[in-house]
Residue, then its C-alpha position, 0 to 999 in steps of 0.5 A: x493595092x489597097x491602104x490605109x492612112x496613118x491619120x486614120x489610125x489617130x482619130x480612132x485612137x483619140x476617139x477611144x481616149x474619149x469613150x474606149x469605144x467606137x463603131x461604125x457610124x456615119x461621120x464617126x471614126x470608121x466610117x471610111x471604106x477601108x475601116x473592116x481592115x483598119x480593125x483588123x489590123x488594130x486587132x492583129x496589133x492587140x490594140x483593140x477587142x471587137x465587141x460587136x459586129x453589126x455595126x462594127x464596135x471595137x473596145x481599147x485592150x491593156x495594150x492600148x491603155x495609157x500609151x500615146x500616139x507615138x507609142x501605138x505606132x510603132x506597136x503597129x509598125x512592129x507587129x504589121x511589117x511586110x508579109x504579115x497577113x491579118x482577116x477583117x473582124x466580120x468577114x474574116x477576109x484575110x490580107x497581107x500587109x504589103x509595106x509602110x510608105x507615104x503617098x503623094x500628098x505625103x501622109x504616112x500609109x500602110x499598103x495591104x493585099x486581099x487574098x482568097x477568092x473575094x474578088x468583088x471586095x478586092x476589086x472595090x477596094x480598088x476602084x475607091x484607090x483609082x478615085x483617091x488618086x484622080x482626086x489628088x491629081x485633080x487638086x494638084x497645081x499646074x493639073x488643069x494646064x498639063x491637061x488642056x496641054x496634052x489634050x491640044x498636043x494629041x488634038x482631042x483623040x485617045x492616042x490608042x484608040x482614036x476616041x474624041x469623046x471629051x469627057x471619056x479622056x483622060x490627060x495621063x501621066x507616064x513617069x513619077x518622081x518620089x510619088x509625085x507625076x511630072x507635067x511636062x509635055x514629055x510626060x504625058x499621053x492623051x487616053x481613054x480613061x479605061x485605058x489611062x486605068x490600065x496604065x496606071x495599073x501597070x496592065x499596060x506598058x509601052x515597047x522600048x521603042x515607044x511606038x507600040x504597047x505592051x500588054x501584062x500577061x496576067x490581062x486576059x480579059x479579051x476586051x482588051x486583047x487589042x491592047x497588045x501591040x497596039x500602035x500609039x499615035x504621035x501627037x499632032x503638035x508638041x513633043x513625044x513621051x521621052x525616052x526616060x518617061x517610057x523606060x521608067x514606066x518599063x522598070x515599074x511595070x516589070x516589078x508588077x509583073x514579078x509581084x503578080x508571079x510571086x502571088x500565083 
């Protein structure tokens, strides 16, 4: 699931205060990845006009004129609410807003879906979200202490798979609270970081038990057939994944997998 932040909206809207113009250009105001849907959006709401394609170049409408932040927001919340689908300005790839919430720094977001047959653009737009994401973990108190923790509890090895590669492992987080993960010894598991993708994808789960784990129907790359019923190594000192840890994992993993039905 891809998203775009709310202060990204601000800096274009500042930027065309100042010329009623902007394009795509390194270091200018759409030159982040998710900048084709930014302006689409923007152009569902009747915000902006593309008067250019190669690079991206929009113009302000009579919509945007003499409105401040405030009220451009909430044009865009009242026209972009959930399940209204949108295309990008040049390759017409058409979305769906998936909903407004805030992510775990706290800055405001709106999630959208790609739809149709663009697989590669989706799957991009995907692996640019798993690197935000590890990135904020990285910056967050108390990461590098969680991580040497987990690491020494299931003594250096992927607890599915038994790898000892150092740098391939990934010190995981299993539960959240309001967005933000949990660093205590319960709450983490010690993976491979394709495995760790997989977790926080919600293509994997744990049994009820905790012993096992549970793969989504909808993976069906074979190279992770193993995946399904795999047992999952104790670690060598320090406690297990609490039961509160996994079963809240269950609950979310589930909701993914109704969300991927309803899309079929």
């Amino acid at each position: 699931m891809a998203r775009v932040e709310m202060r990204w909206f601000t800096q274009v809207f500042q930027q065309l205060r100042e010329n009623e113009r902007a394009s795509r250009h390194l270091g200018g105001p759409l030159s982040f990845p998710e900048s084709s849907h930014l302006v689409g959006m923007l152009v569902k709401a009747d915000l902006v006009a593309v008067v250019g394609q190669n690079p991206i170049q929009i113009s302000v409408t009579s919509s945007f004129q003499n409105k401040n932040d405030e009220a451009l927001v909430n044009k865009l919340k009242n026209v972009l609410s959930e399940g209204v689908k949108f295309s990008t300005p040049v390759k017409k790839a058409e979305s769906q807003i998936t909903g407004w919430t805030f992510n775990s720094m706290g800055d405001e977001v709106v999630g959208y879906r790609m739809l149709g047959s663009n697989t590669y653009e989706r799957d991009a737009e995907d692996e640019v979200e798993r690197t935000k994401h590890q990135a904020e973990i990285s910056r967050r108190p108390g990461q590098t202490e969680f991580s040497e923790r987990i690491r020494r509890n299931y003594g250096g090895r992927c607890a599915i798979t038994g790898c000892k590669t150092a740098a391939a492992l990934q010190a995981a987080h299993v539960r959240t609270i309001d967005g933000a993960d949990l660093n205590a010894s319960e709450n983490g598991i010690l993976l491979r970081s394709d495995i760790h993708a997989l977790l926080d994808a919600f293509q994997i789960t744990f049994e009820a038990g905790g012993a096992k784990l549970k793969k989504s129907r909808y993976l069906t790359d074979k190279t992770y057939a193993f995946l399904d019923g795999a047992k999952i190594r104790k670690p060598v000192e320090g406690g297990q994944l609490s039961h509160q840890s996994i079963t809240d994992h269950r609950k979310r993993f589930e909701a993914a997998e109704c969300k991927k039905q309803s899309r079929k």
